[in-house]
C-alpha positions in Angstrom: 40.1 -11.6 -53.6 42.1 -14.1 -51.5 44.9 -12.9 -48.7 47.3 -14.3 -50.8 45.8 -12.9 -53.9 45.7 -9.7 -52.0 49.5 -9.5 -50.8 50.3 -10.5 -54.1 49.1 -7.3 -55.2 50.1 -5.5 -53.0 53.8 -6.6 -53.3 53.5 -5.6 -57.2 52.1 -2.0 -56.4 55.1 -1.9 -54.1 57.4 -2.9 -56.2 56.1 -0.3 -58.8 56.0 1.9 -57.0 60.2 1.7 -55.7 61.2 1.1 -59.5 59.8 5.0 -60.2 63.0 6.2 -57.6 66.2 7.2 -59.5 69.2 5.3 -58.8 72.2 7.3 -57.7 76.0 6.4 -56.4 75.4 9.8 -54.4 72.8 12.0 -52.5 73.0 15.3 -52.6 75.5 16.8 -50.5 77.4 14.1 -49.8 80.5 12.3 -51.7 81.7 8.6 -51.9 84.7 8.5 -50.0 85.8 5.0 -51.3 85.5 1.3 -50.7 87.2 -1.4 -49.4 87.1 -4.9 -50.0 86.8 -7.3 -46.6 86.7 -10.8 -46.9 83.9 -12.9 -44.2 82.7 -9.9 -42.9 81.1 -9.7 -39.2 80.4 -6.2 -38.7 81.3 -2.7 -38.7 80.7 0.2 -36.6 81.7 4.1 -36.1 83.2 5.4 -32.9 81.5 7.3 -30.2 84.6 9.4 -29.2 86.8 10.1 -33.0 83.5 10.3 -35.2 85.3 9.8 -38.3 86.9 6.5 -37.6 84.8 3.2 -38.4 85.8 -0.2 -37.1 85.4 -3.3 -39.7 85.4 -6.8 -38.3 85.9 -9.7 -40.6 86.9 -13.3 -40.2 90.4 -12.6 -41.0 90.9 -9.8 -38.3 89.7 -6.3 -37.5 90.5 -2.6 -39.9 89.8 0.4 -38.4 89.1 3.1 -41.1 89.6 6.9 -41.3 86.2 7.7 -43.2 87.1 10.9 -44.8 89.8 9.0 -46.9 88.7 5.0 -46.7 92.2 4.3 -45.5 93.0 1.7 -43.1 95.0 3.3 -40.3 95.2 0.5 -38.0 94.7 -3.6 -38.7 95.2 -7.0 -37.3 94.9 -10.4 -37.8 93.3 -12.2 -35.7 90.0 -13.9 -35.7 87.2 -13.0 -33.6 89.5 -11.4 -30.8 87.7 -8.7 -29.2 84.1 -9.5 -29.9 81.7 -9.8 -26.6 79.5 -12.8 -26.8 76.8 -11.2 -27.9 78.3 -10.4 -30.8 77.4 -6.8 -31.2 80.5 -5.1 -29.4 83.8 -5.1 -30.2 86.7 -3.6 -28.7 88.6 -1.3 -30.8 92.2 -1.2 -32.4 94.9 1.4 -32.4 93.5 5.2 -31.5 90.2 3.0 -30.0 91.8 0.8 -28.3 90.1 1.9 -25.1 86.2 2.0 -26.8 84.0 -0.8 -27.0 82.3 -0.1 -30.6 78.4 -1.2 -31.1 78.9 -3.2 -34.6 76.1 -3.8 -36.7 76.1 -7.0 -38.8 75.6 -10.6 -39.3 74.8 -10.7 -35.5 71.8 -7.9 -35.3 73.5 -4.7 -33.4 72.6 -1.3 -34.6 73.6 1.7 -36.3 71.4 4.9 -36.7 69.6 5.1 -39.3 68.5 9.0 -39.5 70.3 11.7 -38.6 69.6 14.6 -36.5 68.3 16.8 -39.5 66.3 13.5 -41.1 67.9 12.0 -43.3 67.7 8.6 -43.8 68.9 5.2 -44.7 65.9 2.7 -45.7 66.6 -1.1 -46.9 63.6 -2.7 -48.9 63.9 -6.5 -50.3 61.2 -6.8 -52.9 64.3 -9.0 -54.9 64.9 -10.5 -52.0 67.9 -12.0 -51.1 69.1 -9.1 -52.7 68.5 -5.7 -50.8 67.7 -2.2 -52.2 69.0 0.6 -49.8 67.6 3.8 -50.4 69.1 7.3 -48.7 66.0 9.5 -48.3 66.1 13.5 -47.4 64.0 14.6 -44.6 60.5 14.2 -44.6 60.8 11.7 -48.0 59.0 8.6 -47.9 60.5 5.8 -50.6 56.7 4.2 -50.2 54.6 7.0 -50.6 54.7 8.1 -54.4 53.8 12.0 -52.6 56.8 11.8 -50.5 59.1 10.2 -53.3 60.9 13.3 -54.3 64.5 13.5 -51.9 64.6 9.4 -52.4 67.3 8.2 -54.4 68.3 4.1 -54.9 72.0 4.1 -53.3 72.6 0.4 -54.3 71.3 -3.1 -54.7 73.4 -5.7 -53.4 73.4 -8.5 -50.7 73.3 -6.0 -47.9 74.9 -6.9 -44.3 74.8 -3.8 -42.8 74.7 -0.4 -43.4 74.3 3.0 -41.1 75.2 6.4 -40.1 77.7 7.6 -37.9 76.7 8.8 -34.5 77.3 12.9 -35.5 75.4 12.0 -39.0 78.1 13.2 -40.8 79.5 9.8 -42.6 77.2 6.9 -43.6 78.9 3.3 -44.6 77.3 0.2 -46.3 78.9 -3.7 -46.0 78.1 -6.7 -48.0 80.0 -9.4 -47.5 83.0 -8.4 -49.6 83.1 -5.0 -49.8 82.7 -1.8 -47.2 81.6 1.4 -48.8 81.8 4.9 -47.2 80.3 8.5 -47.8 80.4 11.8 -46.3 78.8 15.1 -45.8 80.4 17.5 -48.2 
């Protein structure tokens, strides 16, 4: 068999193998807070210091977000004000005014993506563009059809970013019009 013949076949046992995982709006434990809709998203990103309060940076301004009721509790309007030239800080708004806030998006950045206790948020493409995000208890594995069980398919979208908090106790996921958040129960 030929490499290509042989990634080919591998990319279908894959793909198999991810379609056996049960889709879910929400893991176990958790509930969907809500969702907002953003227009040109950037990036978003959770404070350090007030751990439920997530910053969302768009073309038409910045939102920061109380995650345990998805409402907006501070906004403006303004483009691109606040980002560093990197493009993966951002100072914050209203109560963060004072925090620089690592933003994950269109520009790399970071969010955790486990928590403390192991859960995680894993993003597989075997549709590509279009992204499959699974949320995985600890020790699960969405590749290994031994480690399935604790896997669930949280969405499939054109994901831009997605992450936990930094206590683990809120998780968000951005495409480029909407902003979705959970949180521990």
């Amino acid at each position: 068999m030929s490499m290509t013949g042989y990634l080919e076949e591998n990319r279908k046992r894959l793909i198999n193998l991810l379609a056996k995982i049960q889709n879910s709006d929400c893991p176990e434990g958790w509930e969907r807070v809500g969702g907002i809709a953003i227009r040109g998203f950037i990036g978003f990103g959770f404070s350090k210091e007030k751990s439920n309060l997530a910053l969302i940076v768009s073309t038409s301004g910045r939102s920061l977000v109380n995650c345990d009721s998805a409402e907006k509790v501070a906004r403006d309007y303004e483009e691109f004000v606040g980002i560093d030239d990197s493009g993966i800080f951002c100072e914050g708004i209203g109560e963060l005014s004072e925090e620089h806030i690592l933003i994950a998006g269109q520009n790399g950045g970071g969010l955790p993506n486990s928590t403390c206790i192991g859960e995680s948020l894993i993003c597989y493409s075997p549709n590509w563009p279009q992204h499959d995000l699974y949320f995985c208890d600890p020790s699960a594995d969405p590749l290994s059809e031994r480690f399935q069980d604790g896997c669930i398919k949280l969405r499939t979208d054109f994901i831009e970013a997605f992450g936990f908090s930094w206590c683990g106790d809120y998780f968000a996921v951005a495409s480029n019009c909407d902003f979705d958040i959970w949180k521990r129960k």
